[in-house]
N, C-alpha and C positions, 0 to 999 in steps of 0.2 A: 392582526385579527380584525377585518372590516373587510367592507365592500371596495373593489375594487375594479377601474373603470379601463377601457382601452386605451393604450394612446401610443398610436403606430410612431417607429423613430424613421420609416420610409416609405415610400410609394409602393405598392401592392403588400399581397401574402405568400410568404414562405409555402402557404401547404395549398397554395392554387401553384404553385409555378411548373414551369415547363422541364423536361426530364434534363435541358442543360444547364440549368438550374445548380446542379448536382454531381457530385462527383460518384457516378455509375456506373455500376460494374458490368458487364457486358449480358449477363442473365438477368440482371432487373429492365435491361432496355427492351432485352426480346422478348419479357415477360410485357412488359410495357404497353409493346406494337399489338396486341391482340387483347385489352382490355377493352371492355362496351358499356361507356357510361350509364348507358341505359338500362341495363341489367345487371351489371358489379358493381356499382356505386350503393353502400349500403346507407348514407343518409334520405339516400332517394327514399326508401323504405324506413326509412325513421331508427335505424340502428344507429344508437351515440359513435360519435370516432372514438378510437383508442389511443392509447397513447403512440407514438410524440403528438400526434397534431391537435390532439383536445385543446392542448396548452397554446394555438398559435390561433383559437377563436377570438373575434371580434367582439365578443357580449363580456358582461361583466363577471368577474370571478369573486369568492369570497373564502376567506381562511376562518376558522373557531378551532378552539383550544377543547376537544371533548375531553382530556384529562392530561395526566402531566407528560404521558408517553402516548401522546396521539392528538394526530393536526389531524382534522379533514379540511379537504376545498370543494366547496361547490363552486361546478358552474352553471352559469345561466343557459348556454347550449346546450337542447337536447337533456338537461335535470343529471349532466354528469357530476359522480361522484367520487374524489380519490381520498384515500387512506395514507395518510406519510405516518410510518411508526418510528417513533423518537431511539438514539441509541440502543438500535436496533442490529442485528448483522443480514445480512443478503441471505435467504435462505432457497438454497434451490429446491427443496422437497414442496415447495408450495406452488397448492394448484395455479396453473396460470390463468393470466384474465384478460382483456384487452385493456384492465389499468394497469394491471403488473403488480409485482409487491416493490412497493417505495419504501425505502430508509433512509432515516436525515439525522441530521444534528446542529446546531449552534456552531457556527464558528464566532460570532459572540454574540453579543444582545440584538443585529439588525441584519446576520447574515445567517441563513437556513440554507443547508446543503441536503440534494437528495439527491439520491440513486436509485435508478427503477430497471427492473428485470423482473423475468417471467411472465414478459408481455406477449397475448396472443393474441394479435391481432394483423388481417391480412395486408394492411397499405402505411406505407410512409406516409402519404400525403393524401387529397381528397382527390387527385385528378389521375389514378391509376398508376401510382409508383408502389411496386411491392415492397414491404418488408419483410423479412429471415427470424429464422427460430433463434437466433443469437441476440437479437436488436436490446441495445442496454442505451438510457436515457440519464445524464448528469445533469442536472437543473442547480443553477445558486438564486436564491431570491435577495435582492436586499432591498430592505427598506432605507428611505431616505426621509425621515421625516419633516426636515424642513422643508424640503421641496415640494413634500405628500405626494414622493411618487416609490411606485416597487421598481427596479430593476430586476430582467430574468434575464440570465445566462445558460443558454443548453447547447449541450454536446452530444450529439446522438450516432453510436456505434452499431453500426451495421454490416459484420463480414461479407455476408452473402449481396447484400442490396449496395452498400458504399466503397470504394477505393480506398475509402479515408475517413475519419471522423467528419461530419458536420456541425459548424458553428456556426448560430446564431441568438442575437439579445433582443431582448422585445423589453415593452415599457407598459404598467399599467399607471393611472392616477387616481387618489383618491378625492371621489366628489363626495362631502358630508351628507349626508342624508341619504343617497344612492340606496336601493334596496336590490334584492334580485329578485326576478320574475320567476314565474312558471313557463315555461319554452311549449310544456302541450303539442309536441311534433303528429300531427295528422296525416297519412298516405292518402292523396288526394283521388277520388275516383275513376278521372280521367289516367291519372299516370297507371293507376296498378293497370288498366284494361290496356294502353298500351304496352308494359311490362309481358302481361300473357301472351298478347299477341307476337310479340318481336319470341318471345320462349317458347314460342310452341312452333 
């Protein structure tokens, strides 16, 4: 439960990469080919990503214990906010969101498991890879305190969008004092006017 800071285990980002990147299913590539950053990219217009790729931002994350059955994480991108409910079960009757509903548990004192479903939201990644009505996210976080770093491990299941499960691990560290910001996302006046222009 602190502030947590980025700290890449490799050269570039999972959720810039390129569609071969990924193990894709033959509708997500042709869905792919006719994507227009310019008008479907929704952080253009300051809409938060959803999940999986909230979780592969570059800015600082942070965990609090709002009670004994409920984590929140803010992130620093974009002022997102997800809800982990403690032994909890996967309920599908619940509205969906582009965070989904998350349920975790201890597997002991420095490892937190979550499962996220009922996620709606339109892209795997930020550079126009879709995701499907199915898309289910496995996250392990552990801490490592001597080191003062988090480990994340996600697994993210997508019939419609993937061949196959994807893995991958990312590393945060924690810098003492570190606070997180206000992100303040602003649609700049130039972009929306060429937005209209290119939509109309």
């Amino acid at each position: 439960f602190r502030v947590w800071s980025w700290g890449r285990l490799e050269p570039g980002w999972w959720f810039f990469a390129d569609p071969d990147a990924f193990p894709l299913t033959e509708a997500a590539l042709e869905k792919f080919a006719t994507w227009n950053e310019y008008t479907e990219n929704p952080q253009l217009e300051c809409i938060p990503p959803g999940m999986p790729l909230t979780m592969g931002n570059p800015y600082p994350i942070e965990f609090v214990k709002q009670d004994e059955n409920t984590i929140v994480m803010h992130a620093h991108e974009f002022d997102v906010t997800r809800v982990i409910h403690l032994d909890a079960a996967p309920d599908p009757s619940v509205e969906e969101s582009i965070m989904g509903y998350s349920v975790g548990h201890w597997e002991d004192e420095n490892t937190l498991v979550v499962d996220t479903a009922n996620i709606n939201y339109p892209y795997f990644n930020r550079v126009g890879i879709s995701s499907g009505p199915d898309l289910t996210v496995h996250e392990r976080f552990i801490v490592d305190d001597k080191a003062g770093t988090l480990r994340y491990f996600t697994t993210i299941t997508d019939p419609w969008a993937l061949t196959e499960p994807y893995e991958k691990e990312l590393l945060w560290i924690w810098t003492p004092g570190q606070q997180l910001g206000s992100y303040d996302c602003e649609v700049s006046e130039v972009y929306a006017q060429q937005v209209k222009c290119k939509r109309i």
